[in-house]
C-alpha positions in Angstrom: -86.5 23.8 66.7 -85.2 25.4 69.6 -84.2 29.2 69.3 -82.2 32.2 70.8 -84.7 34.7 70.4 -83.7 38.7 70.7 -85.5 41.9 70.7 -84.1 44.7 72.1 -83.9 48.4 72.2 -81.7 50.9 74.0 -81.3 54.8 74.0 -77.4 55.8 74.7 -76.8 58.9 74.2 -77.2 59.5 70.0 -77.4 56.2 69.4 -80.6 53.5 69.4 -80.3 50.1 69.2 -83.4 48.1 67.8 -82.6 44.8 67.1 -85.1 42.0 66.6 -84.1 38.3 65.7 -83.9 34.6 66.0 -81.5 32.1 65.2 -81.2 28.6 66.0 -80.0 27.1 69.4 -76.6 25.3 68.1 -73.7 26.1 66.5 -72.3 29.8 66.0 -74.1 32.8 65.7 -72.3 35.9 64.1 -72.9 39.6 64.7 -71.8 41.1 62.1 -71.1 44.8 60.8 -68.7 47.6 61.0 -67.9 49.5 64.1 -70.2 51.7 65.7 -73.2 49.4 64.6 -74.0 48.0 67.9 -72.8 44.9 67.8 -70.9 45.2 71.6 -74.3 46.8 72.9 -76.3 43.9 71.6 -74.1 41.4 73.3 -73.9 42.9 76.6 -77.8 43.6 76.5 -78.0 39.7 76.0 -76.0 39.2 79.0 -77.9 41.5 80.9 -75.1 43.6 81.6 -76.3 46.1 79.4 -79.8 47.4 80.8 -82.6 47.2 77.3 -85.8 46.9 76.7 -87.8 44.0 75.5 -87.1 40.0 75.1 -84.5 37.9 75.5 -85.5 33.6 75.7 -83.0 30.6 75.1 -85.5 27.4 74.2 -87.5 27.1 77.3 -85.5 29.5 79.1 -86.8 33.1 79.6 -84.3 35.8 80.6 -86.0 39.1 80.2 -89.5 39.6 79.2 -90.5 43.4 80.3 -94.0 42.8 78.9 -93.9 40.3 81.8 -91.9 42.7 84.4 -89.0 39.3 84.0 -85.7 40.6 84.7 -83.0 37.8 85.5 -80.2 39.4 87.1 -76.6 38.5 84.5 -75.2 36.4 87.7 -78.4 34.1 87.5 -78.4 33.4 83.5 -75.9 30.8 83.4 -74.1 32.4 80.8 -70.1 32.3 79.7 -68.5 35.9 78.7 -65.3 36.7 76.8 -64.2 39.8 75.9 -61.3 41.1 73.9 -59.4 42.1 77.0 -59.3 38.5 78.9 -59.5 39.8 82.1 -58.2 37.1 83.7 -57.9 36.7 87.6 -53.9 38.3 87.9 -53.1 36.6 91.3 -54.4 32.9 90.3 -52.0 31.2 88.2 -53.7 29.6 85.2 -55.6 26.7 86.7 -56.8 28.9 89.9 -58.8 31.1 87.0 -59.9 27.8 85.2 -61.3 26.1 88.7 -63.2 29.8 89.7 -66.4 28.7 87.7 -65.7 25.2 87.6 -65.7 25.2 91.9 -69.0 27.1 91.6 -70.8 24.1 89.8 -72.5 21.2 90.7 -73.7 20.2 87.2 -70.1 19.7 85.4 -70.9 18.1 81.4 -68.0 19.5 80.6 -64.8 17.6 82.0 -61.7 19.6 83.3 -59.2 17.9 81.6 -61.3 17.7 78.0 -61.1 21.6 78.3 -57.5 21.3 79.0 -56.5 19.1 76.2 -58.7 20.9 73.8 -57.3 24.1 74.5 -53.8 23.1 75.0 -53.7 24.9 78.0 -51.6 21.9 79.8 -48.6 23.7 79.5 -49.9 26.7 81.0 -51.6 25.3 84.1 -48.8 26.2 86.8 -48.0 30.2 85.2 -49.7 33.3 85.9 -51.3 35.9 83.5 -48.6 38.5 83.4 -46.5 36.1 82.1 -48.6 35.0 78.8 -48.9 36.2 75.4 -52.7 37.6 73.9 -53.2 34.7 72.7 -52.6 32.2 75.5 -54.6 34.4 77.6 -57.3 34.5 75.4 -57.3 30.7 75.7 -57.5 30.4 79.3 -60.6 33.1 78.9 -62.5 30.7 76.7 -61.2 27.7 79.0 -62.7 29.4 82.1 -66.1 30.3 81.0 -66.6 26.8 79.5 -65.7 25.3 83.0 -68.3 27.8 84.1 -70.8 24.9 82.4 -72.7 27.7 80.7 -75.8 27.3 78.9 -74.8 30.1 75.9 -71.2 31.5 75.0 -71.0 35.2 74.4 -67.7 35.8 72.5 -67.2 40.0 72.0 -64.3 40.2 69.2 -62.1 37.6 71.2 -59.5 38.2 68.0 -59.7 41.8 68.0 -56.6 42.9 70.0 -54.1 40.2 68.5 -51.8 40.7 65.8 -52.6 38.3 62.4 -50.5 35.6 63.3 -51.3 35.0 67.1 -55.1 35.1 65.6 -54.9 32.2 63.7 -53.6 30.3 65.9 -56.3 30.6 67.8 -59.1 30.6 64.9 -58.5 26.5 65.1 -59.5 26.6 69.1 -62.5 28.5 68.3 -63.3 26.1 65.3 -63.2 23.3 68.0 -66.2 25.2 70.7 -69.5 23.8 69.1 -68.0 20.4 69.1 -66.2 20.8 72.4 -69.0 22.3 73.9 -72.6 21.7 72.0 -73.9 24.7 72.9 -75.1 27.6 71.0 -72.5 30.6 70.9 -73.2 34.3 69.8 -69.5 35.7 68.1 -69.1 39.1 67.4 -66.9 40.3 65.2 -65.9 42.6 62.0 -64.0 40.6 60.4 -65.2 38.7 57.6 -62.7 35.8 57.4 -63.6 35.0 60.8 -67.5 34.8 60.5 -66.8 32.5 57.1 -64.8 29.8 59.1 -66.8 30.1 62.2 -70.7 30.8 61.9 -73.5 29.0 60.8 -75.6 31.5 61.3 -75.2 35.3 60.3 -76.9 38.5 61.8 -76.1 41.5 60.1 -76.2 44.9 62.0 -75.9 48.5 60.5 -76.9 51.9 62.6 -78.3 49.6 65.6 -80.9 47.9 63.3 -81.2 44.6 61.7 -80.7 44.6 58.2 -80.5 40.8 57.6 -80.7 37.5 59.2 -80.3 34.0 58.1 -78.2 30.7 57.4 -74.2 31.8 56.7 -74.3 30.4 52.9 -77.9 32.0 52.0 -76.5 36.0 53.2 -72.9 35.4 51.6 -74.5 34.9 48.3 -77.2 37.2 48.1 -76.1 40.0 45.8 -78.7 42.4 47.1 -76.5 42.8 50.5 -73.8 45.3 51.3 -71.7 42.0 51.6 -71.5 41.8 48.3 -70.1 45.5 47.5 -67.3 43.9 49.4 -63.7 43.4 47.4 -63.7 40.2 49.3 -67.0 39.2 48.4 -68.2 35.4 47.8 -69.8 32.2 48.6 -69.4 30.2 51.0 -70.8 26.0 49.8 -71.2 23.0 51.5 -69.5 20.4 49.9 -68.7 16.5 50.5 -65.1 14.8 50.2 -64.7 12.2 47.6 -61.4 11.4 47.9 -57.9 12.4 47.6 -55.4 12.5 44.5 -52.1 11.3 46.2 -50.0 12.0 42.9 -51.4 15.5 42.8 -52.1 16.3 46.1 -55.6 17.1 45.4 -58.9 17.2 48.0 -61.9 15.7 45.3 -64.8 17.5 46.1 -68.7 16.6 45.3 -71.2 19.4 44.8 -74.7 19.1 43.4 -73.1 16.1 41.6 -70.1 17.9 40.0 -66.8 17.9 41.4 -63.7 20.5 42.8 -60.9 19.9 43.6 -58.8 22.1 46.1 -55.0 21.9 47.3 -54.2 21.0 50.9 -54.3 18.0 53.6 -55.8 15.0 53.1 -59.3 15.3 54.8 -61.4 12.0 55.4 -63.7 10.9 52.3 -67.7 11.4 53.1 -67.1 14.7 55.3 -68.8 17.6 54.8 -67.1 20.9 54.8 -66.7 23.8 53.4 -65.4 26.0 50.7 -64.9 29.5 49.5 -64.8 30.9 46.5 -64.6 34.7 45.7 -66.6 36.5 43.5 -63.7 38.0 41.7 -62.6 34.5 40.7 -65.3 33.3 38.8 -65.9 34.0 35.1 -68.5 32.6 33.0 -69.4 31.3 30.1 -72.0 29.5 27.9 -70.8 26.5 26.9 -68.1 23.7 28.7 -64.6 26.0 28.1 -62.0 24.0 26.6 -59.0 22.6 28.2 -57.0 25.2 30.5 -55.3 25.4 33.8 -58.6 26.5 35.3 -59.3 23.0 37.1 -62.9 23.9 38.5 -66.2 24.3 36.0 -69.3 24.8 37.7 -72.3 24.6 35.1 -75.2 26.1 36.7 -78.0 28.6 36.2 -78.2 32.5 36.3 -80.4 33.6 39.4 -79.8 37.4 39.5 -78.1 40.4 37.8 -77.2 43.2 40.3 -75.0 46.2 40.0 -71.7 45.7 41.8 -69.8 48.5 43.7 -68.0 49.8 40.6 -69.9 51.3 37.8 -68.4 49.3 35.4 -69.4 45.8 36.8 -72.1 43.5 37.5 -72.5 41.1 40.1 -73.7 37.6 38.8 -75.7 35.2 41.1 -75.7 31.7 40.0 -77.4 28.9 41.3 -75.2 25.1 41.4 -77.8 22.7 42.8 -79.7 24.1 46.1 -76.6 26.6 46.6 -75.5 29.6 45.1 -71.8 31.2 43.8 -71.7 35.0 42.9 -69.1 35.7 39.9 -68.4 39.5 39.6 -67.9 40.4 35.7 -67.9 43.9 33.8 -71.2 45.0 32.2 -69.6 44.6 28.9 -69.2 41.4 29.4 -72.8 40.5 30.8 -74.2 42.5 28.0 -72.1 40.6 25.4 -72.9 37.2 26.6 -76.1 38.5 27.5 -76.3 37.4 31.3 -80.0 37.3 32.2 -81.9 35.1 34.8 -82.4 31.1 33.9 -79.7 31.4 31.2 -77.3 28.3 32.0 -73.9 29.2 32.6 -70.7 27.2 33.2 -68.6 29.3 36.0 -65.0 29.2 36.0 -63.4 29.3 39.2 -59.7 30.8 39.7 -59.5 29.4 43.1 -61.2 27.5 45.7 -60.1 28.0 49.3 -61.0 25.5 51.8 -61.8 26.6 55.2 -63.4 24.3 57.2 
């Protein structure tokens, strides 16, 4: 399988930056962590714009290998940059900053008007930066470097400096990129809602080190990372569509050959997609519970005991299939039951949120 594979390390000042991983050449890549962990630094080192030390290879492409004296200048990588500030071109109207890259191209996979359409950026093709919101902006910056035909998208926070509801209307663009575009794309970002509808794949980043690194669903539901000390902490599973309850307006999910079923739109039966479901709303027990409002049972098998952030509470990993759920209960509760590893559990799930 082809990889993006990084290792880096940077003195600025008090703060080092080692970071060392691989992740797979497709689909999203998060960078994930609070501020101050490095996660801007690592970008920009990726780019190039950021002067580290070490590796830095896409597949067959090398773009710095010091071991080797290789050194690619940013200019000559072939990548596509957006920031949180769009710094958009302010005397082009819209589509002179869309045609900059795309002029500077001979190899064009991506059509002009697909970005268009896909962006919605139509509208906006005649106007001029000072006259659009964050958001819009923001679209023309991810329309522009994916006219740029680049071989990786670097996204730094692209939500950061828009208020809630100009940010998801642009979560559904960004939802769109690895389809739009099929290539891979590195998104950094402290926000957890954001890597849980976007990523595939999760680096997490603490003090300028690695502390994890793997497939989106595997770090969400390990119970052993700070993720999970999170109030908003959960699992995110891959599930398939069944079908759709017309009368009650109900998505019938399929996973490890039990079902869910989740409120909302109508999506198309065989897809695959995905759901969360927060640890706080799961409770267990050890037989079927008996009829409630509580639509979703999961029965499934204990695969860990860990102590939670509050003294008084456990968190609960349990395994459904191949895929795991993480139910936060009190230690009275896990002692009562008692809650140990391979005991079989059903879970009880409050809600289900769909979210891609």
């Amino acid at each position: 399988m082809n990889t993006l594979a990084v290792q880096l390390r940077l003195q600025r000042g008090d703060f080092a930056l080692d970071a060392e991983w691989s992740a797979p050449a497709r689909g999203v890549t998060a960078l994930f962590g609070p501020s101050g962990a490095g996660k801007t630094t690592l970008l920009r080192a990726i780019a190039g714009l950021e002067r580290g030390m070490g590796m830095v290879k896409l597949a067959r492409q090398c773009w710095q290998d010091d071991a080797r004296g290789l050194f690619v200048p940013p200019s000559q990588r072939g990548l596509g940059v957006v920031f949180q500030d769009a710094h958009l071109f302010t005397h082009l109207s819209v589509r002179g900053n869309l045609e900059y890259g795309w002029r500077r191209v001979t190899q064009r996979p991506l059509a002009f008007e697909a970005v268009v359409e896909s962006l919605d950026l139509g509208p906006l093709l005649t106007r001029r930066p000072a006259g659009l919101s964050g958001g819009e902006r923001q679209r023309v910056a991810l329309g522009r470097a994916l006219l740029a035909q680049p071989c990786l998208l670097l996204l730094d926070e692209p939500l950061a400096a828009l208020d809630r509801e100009r940010r998801d209307q642009i979560l559904p663009y960004l939802e769109r990129l690895p389809v739009l575009a099929d290539i891979p794309i590195v998104y950094v970002t402290h926000a957890l809602d954001e890597v849980v509808r976007l990523a595939d794949h999760m680096v997490l980043l603490d003090a300028g080190r690695v502390s994890a690194q793997g497939p989106l669903t595997t770090l969400l539901a390990r119970p052993d990372l700070p993720l999970a000390r999170r109030d908003d902490a959960g699992a995110v599973l891959e599930v398939t569509v069944a079908g759709h309850d017309e009368h009650y307006h109900l998505a019938h999910l399929h996973l490890a050959g039990q079902s869910l079923y989740v409120t909302g739109p109508a999506p198309a039966s065989g897809a695959r997609l995905r759901v969360q479901i927060h640890a706080r709303d799961v409770s267990l027990a050890l037989a079927p519970p008996t009829p409630s409002t509580i639509l979703n049972v999961l029965r499934g098998t204990v695969s860990s005991v860990t102590p939670a952030s509050h003294a008084g509470q456990v968190m609960v990993g349990v395994q459904v299939g191949e895929q795991h759920l993480l139910a936060r209960i009190t230690r009275k509760s896990a002692d009562q039951l008692p809650v140990q590893p391979g005991l079989t559990v059903y879970a009880q799930i409050k809600s289900v949120a769909l979210v891609g």
